[in-house]
N, C-alpha and C positions, 0 to 999 in steps of 0.2 A: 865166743869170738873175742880173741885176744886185741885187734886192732881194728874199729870199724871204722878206722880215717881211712886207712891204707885201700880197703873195698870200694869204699863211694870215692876212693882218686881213680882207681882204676877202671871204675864205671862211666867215670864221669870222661877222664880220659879216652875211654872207646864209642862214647855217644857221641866226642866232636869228632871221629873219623866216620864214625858211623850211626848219625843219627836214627832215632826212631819217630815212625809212621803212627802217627795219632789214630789209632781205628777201635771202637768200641768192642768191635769183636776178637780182636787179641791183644788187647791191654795186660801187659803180665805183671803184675805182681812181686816176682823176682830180681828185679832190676831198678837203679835211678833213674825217676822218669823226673824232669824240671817239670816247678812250677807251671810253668805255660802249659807244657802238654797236659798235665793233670787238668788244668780248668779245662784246657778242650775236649777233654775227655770228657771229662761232665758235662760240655756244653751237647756236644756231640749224643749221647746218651737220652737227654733230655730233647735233644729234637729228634732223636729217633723213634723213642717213648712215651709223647708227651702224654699220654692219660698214666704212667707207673713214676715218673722221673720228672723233680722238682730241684733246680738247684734255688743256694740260698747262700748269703754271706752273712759269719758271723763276727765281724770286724777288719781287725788287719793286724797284721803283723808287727815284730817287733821292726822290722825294713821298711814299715809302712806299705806291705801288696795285700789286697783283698785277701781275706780266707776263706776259700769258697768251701759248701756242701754239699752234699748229692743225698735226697731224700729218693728213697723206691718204695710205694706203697700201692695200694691199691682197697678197691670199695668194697671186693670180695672178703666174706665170711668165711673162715679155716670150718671142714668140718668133718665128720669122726665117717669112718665106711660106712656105718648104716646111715646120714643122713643130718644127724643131730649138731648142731655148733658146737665148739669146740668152746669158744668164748667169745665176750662181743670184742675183743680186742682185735687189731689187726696187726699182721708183719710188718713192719718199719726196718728197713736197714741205711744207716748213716755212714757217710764215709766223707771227711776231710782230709785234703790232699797234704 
């Protein structure tokens, strides 16, 4: 990608005509989502999931705003088709916005 100012203007540009809808179930990936909407995304997720989905703050930024986390885990064991654990480890996936 030769310019990536030129993309997040023009995204950013189309998100104040046309906002986007904070919903855990179609959060895309694809697109500039602000600050705000990311945290409510996480916050949203974590009340949807509270036993998989943990948020966490690991400071703040150089603007001075919170920089939130989204922990997804869970108490379940990975384990192979016949039965056997896989490891005592568990899946953890992290994401900061």
């Amino acid at each position: 990608m030769k310019d990536i100012g030129s993309v997040i203007e023009e995204q950013n540009f189309a998100h104040l005509h046309q906002p986007s809808s904070v919903n855990a179930d179609n959060f895309t990936y694809d697109k500039y989502h602000t600050i705000e909407e990311i945290h409510a995304w996480i916050d949203q997720l974590v009340q949807s999931y509270p036993n998989l989905a943990t948020s966490f703050s690991v400071g703040e930024s150089y603007e001075k705003r919170d920089i939130k986390g989204l922990k997804i885990s869970s108490n379940k064991t990975a384990v192979r088709s016949d039965g056997t654990p896989v490891n005592k480890k568990k899946a953890v996936w992290w994401d900061g916005g």
